[in-house]
C-alpha positions in Angstrom: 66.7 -12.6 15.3 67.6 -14.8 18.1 65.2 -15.6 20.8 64.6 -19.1 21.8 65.8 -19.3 26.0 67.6 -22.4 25.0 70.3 -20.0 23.2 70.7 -18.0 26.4 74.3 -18.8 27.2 77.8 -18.0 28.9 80.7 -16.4 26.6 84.0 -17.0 28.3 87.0 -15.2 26.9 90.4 -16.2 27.6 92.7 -13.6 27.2 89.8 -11.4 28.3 91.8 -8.3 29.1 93.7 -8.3 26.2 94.4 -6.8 22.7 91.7 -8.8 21.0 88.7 -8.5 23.3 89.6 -4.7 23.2 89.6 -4.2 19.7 86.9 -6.6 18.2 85.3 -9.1 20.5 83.6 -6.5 22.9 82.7 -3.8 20.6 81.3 -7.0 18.5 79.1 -8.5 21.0 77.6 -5.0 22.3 77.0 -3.9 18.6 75.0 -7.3 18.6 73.2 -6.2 20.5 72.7 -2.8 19.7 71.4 -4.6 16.2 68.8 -6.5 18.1 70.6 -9.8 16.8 71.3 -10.8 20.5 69.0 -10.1 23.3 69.8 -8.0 26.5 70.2 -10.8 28.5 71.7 -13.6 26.2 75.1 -13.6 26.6 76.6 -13.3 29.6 80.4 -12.6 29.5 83.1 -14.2 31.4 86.8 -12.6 30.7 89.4 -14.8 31.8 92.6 -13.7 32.4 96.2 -14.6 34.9 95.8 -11.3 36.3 95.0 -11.2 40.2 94.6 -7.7 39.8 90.8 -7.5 38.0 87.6 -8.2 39.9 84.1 -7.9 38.5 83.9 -3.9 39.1 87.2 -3.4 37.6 86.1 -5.1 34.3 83.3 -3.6 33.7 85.2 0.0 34.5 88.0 -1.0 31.6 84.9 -2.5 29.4 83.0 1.3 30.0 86.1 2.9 28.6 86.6 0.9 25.6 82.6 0.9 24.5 82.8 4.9 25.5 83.4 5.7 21.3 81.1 3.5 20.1 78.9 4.8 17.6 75.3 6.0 18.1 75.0 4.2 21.6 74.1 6.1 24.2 76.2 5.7 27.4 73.0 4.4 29.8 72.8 1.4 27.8 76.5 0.9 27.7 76.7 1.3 31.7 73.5 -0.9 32.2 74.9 -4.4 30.3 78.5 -4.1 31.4 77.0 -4.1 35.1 74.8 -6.9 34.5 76.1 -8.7 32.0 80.1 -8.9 32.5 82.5 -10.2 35.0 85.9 -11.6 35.5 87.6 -14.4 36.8 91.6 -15.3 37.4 92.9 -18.0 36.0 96.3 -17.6 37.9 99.2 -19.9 37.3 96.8 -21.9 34.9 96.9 -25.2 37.0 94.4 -28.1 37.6 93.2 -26.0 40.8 92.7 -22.9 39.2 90.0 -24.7 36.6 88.1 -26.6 39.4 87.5 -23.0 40.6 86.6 -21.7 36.9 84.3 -23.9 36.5 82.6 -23.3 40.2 82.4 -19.9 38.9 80.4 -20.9 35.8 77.9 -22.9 37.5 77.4 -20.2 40.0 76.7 -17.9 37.0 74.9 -20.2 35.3 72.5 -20.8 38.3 72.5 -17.0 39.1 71.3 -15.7 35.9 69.3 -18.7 34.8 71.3 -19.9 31.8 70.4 -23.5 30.5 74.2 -24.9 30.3 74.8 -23.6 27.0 78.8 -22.4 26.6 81.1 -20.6 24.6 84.7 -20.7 25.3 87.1 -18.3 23.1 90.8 -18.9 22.7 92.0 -15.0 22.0 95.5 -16.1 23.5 98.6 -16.7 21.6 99.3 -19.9 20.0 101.3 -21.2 23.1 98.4 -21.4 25.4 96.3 -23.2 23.3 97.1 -26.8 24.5 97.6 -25.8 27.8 94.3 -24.4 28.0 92.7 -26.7 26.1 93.8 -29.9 28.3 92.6 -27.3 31.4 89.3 -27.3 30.3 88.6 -30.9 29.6 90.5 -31.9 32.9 88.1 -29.6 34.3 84.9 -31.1 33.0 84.1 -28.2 31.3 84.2 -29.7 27.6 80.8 -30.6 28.0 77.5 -29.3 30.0 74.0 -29.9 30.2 73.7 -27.8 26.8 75.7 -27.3 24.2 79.5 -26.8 24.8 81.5 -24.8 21.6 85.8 -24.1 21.5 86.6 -21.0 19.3 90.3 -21.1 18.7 91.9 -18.1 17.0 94.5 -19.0 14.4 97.5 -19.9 13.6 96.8 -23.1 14.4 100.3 -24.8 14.0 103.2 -23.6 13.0 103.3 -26.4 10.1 102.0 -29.9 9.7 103.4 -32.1 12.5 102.2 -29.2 15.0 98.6 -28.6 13.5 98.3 -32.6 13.6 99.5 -32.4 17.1 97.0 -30.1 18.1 94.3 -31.5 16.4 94.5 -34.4 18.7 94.9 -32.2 21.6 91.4 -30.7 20.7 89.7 -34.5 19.3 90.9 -35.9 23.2 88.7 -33.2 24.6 86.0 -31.7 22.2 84.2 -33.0 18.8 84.9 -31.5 15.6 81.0 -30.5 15.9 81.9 -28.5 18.5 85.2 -26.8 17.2 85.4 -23.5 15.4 88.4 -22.8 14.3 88.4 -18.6 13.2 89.6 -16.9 10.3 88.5 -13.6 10.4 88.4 -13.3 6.4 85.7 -15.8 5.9 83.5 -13.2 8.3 83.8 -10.4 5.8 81.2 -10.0 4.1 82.6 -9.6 0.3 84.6 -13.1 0.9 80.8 -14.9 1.8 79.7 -13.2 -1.7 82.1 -15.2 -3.4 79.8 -18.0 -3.5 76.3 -16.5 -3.8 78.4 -14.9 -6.2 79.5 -17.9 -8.3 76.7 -20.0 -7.6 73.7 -17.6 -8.0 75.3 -16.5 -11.2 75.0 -19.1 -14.5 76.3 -16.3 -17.3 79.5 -16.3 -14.6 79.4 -20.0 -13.0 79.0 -21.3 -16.8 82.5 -19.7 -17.5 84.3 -20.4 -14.6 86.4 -22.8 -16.1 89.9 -23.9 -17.9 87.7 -23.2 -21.3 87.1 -19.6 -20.6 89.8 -18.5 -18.0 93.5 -18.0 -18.9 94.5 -17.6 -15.3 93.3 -16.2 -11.7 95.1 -13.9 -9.6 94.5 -13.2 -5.4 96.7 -10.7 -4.0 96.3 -9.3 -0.3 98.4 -6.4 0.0 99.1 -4.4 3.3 100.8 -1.0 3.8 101.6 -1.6 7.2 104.4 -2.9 8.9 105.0 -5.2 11.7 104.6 -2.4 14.5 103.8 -4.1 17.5 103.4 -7.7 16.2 107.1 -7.7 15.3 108.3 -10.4 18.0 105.3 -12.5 16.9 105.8 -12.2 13.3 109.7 -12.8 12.8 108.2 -15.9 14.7 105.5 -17.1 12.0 106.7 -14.9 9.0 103.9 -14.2 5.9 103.9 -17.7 4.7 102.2 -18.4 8.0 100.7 -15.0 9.2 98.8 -14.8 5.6 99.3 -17.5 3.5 98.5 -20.5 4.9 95.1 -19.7 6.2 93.6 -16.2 4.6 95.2 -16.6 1.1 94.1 -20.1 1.0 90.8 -19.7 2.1 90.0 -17.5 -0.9 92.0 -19.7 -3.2 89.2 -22.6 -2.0 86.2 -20.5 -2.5 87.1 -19.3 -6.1 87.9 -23.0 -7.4 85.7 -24.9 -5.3 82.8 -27.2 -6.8 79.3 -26.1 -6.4 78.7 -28.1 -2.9 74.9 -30.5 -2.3 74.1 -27.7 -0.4 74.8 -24.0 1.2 76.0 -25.8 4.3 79.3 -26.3 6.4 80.1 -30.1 5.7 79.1 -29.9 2.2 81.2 -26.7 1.5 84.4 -27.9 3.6 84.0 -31.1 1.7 84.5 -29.4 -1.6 87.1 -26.8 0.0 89.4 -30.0 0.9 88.9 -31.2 -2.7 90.6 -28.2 -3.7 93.9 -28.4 -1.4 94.1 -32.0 -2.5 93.9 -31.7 -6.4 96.7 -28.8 -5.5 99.6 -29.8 -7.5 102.9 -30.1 -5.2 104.8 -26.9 -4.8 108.6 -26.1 -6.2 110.3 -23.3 -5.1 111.4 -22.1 -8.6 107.4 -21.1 -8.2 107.7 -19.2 -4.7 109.2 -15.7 -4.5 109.9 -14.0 -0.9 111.0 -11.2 -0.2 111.8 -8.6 2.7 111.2 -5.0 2.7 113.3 -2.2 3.1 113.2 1.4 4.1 111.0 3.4 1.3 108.5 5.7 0.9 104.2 5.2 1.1 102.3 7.7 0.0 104.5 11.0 1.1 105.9 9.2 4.2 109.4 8.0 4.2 109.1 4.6 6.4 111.5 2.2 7.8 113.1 -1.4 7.2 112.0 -4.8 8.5 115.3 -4.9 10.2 114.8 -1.6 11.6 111.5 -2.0 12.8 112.4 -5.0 14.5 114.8 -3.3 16.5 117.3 -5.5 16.7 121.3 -5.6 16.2 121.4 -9.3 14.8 120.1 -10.3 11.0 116.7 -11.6 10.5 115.6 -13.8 7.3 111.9 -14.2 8.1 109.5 -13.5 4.4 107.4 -10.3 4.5 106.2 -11.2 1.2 105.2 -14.3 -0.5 104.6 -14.9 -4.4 103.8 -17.6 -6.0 102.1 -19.7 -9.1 99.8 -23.0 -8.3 98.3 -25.5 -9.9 95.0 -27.3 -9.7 94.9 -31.2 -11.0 91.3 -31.3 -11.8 88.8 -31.5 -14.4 88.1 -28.1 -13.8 91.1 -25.8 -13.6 93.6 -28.0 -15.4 96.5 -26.0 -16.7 95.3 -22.8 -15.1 97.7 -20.8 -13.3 96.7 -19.3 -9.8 98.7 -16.8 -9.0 99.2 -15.5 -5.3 100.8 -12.9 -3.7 100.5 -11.2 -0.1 102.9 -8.7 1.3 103.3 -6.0 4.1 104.7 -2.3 2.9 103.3 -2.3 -0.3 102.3 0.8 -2.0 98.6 0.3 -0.7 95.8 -1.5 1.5 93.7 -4.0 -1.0 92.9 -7.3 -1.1 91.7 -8.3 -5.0 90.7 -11.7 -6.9 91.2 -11.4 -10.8 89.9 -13.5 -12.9 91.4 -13.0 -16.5 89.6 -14.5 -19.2 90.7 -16.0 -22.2 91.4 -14.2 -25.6 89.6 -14.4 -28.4 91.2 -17.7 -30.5 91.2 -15.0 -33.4 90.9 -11.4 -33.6 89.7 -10.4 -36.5 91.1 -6.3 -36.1 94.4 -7.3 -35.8 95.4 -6.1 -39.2 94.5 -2.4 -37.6 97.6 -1.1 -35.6 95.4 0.7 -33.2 93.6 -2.4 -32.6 95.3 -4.3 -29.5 92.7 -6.8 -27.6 93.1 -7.0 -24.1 91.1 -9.9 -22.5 87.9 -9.9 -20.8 89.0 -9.5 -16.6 86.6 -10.2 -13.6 88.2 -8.0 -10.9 86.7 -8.7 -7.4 87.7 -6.5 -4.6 87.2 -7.7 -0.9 88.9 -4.6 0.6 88.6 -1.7 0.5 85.8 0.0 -1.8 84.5 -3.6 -2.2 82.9 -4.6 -5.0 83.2 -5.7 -8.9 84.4 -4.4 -11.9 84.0 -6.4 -15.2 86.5 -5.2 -18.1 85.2 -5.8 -21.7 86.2 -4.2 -25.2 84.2 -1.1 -26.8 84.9 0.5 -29.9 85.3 4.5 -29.0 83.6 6.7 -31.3 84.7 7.7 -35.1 87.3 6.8 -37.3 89.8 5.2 -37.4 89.1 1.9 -36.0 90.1 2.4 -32.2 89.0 -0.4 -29.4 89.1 0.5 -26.0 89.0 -1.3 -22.3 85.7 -0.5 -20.3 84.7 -1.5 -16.6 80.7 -2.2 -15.3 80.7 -1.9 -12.0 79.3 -2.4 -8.4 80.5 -1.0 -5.2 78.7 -2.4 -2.0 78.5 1.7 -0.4 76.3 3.0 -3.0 73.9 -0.2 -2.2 73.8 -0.9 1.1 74.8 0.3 4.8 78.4 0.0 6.3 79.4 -3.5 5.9 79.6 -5.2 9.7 83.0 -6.2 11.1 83.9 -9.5 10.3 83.9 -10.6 13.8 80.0 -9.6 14.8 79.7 -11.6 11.5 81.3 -14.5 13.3 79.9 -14.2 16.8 77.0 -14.4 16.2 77.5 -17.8 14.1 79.4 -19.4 17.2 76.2 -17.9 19.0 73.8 -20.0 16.4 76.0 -23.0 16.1 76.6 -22.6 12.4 80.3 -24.0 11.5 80.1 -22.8 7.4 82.2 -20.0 7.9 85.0 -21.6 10.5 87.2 -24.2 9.4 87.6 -28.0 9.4 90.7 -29.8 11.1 91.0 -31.6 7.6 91.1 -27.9 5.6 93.9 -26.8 8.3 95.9 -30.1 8.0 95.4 -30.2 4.0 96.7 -26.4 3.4 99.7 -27.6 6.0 100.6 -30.6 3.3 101.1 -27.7 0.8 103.3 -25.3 2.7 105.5 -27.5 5.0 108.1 -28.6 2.5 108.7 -25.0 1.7 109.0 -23.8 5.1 111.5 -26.6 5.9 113.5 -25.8 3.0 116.3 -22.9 2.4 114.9 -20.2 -0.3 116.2 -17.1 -0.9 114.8 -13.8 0.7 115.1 -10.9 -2.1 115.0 -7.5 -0.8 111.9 -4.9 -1.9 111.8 -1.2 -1.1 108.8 -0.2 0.7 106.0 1.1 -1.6 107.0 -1.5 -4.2 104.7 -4.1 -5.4 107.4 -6.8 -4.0 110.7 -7.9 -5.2 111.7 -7.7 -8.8 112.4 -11.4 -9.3 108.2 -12.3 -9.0 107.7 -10.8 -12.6 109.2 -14.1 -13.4 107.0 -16.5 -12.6 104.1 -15.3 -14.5 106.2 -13.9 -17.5 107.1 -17.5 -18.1 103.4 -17.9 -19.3 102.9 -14.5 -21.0 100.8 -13.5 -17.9 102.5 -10.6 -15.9 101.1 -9.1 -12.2 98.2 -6.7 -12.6 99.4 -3.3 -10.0 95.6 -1.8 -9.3 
């Protein structure tokens, strides 16, 4: 629990009326403290926001309405910390002028609630305003302060190399990577931060995890969903970029990483860049997209991409990437990693198989009944997280019959409902611990991989909604005797 003054700070939130702040950040930060992980008076939160509309009151009334449904918290404590610890400040036209009066308001804060210096500011904007807003803040002086000074930018950061470099040295000209946290929300859940207690406080599984003992590795984040409202945005970035490039890559990092010097941010972003570099170059007779038509999900008959977009003229953006990589290293060698991501599939789950090798020999292959299907590690970050481990049994009687089992672990029959992945984060931002966030080198790196294929011409194969993708991706691992595991 936090409770040194010198962590008393000032959270300011651009965007702070919007769609982010409604959904996550504010029911986040109150349910911090609701958990006593944040005291009553440590944060004090600044929304920022062009409106001239909003004043302090009017906040605080919108803030009221959006905790109202939060569980077991009773309305007096909701009504007391949005009156004394939120307010709201206009960032108009976003000029020069318009800072110099932000930052008056922040010292005025700061002096009338005591604070030490100590600032948080949060990007939740879309990608445009970054530099814009970036450049406003160090024009403004208000990259640094008499305590510590922290940048949380949202992702995507770029759109592909050249612009991720670009706004790399946007961010370097006015903050220090030391003070940059650059958000992913998957690395805040709490089954993805298992991966490496996991791997590393596990020998009988750390000791396999290897091209001896592993045949190949497969992470597929699947979404039922459409575009709905994000439909201008995505046709715009497209899933290479909406899921790829950051939240697939991120797992593909933890899973073949090294074991770092230590269980601390530069030491595991060392050994997560060591991953993207020993990535072999990508072809595209090894990428698959795809775009999904109208279908059916569960018993509801759903539309089109094109439909949902709602627009007369074509669109060729990828709702659906497959693809197989390779890893150049002592390690993985000649192991295929297979991933695939893709929206109107049949259901919600994100999974990590690890598929171990066969047997060199079986001896029951003379029986006919006797099929050997290898050992499987499947890890499930959402939902019903957990593990399930595969292995052969012989069923009862005669004849000879082998069968596929599962051990397993499910984190609801353990523990208490896993926290958003955002309180997760917060609250390292809060505590200045960059493990989870990622590294200007990690963003530039996974950028390397991806930008050749975005700049050239592949084709986009059509998938009905509620399919596991296009039927040309049952190719790429078919060439290897692998095929896609559906669960």
């Amino acid at each position: 629990m936090i409770k040194s003054d010198g962590d008393r700070h000032i959270f300011v939130v651009f965007g702070g009326t919007g769609d982010l702040m409604e959904r996550k950040l504010l029911p986040a930060i109150f349910h911090l403290l609701d958990s006593g992980l944040i005291q009553q008076d440590q944060s004090i939160i600044l929304g920022v926001a062009r409106s001239r509309d909003h004043d302090d009151e009017s906040i605080r009334q919108w803030a009221r309405e959006v905790l109202h449904n939060t569980d077991r918290i009773s309305e007096d404590l909701i009504n007391k910390w949005c009156d004394s610890n939120l307010y709201f400040q206009s960032i108009g036209d976003g000029e020069d002028e318009d800072f110099k009066q932000l930052a008056q308001r922040i010292t005025a804060l700061e002096e009338e609630n005591n604070l030490p210096g100590n600032r948080i500011f949060y990007l939740a904007l879309p990608p445009v305003a970054f530099e814009p807003t970036i450049t406003g803040l160090g024009n403004a002086g208000l990259n640094k302060s008499s305590g510590w000074t922290r940048l949380v930018i949202e992702k995507p950061f770029g759109r592909d190399l050249e612009s991720a470099q670009a706004l790399n040295e946007v961010v370097h000209n006015r903050f220090n990577e030391s003070q940059i946290y650059r958000i992913d929300h998957y690395l805040g859940k709490e089954t993805v931060q298992n991966l490496l207690v996991f791997r590393f406080a596990n020998s009988i599984f750390e000791s396999l995890w290897n091209r001896d003992r592993i045949d190949s590795i497969q992470i597929s984040v699947a979404e039922d969903l459409g575009v709905g409202h994000r439909a201008d945005y995505y046709d715009k970035a497209g899933a290479f970029r909406d899921m790829v490039q950051n939240h697939l890559t991120q797992l593909l990092t933890l899973i073949a990483m090294e074991v770092p010097s230590a269980f601390e941010a530069d030491a595991i972003r060392s050994e997560k860049v060591k991953v993207l570099k020993s990535v072999v170059p990508l072809e595209k007779d090894r990428v698959i997209l795809g775009q999904y038509t109208k279908g059916t999900i569960g018993d509801e008959q759903v539309p089109g991409y094109l439909d949902e977009l709602n627009r007369t003229e074509k669109s060729t953006t990828e709702t659906f990437v497959a693809m197989r990589m390779e890893i150049a290293n002592w390690r993985w060698q000649g192991v295929p990693f297979y991933l695939r991501t893709g929206k109107r599939m049949p259901r919600r789950s994100t999974k990590i198989t690890v598929r171990f090798r066969h047997p060199p020999v079986s001896v029951f292959h003379p029986y006919n009944r006797c099929t050997v299907t290898s050992n499987a590690l499947i890890i499930t970050l959402q939902p019903n997280e957990g593990f399930d481990l595969q292995f052969e049994v012989k069923s009862p009687g005669e004849p000879l019959n082998i069968e596929t089992k599962h051990l397993d672990f499910r984190y609801a029959d353990e523990f208490e409902p896993l926290p958003d992945a955002y309180r997760t984060l917060l609250l390292d931002v809060i505590q200045g611990d960059q493990t989870l966030f990622v590294h200007g080198d990690e963003v530039e790196e996974s950028w390397k991989l991806y930008t050749p294929l975005l700049k050239s011409e592949m084709p986009v194969y059509p998938y009905e909604a509620g399919t596991w993708g296009p039927d040309e991706i049952y190719e790429l691992p078919k060439r290897l005797g692998e095929q896609w595991l559906n669960r």
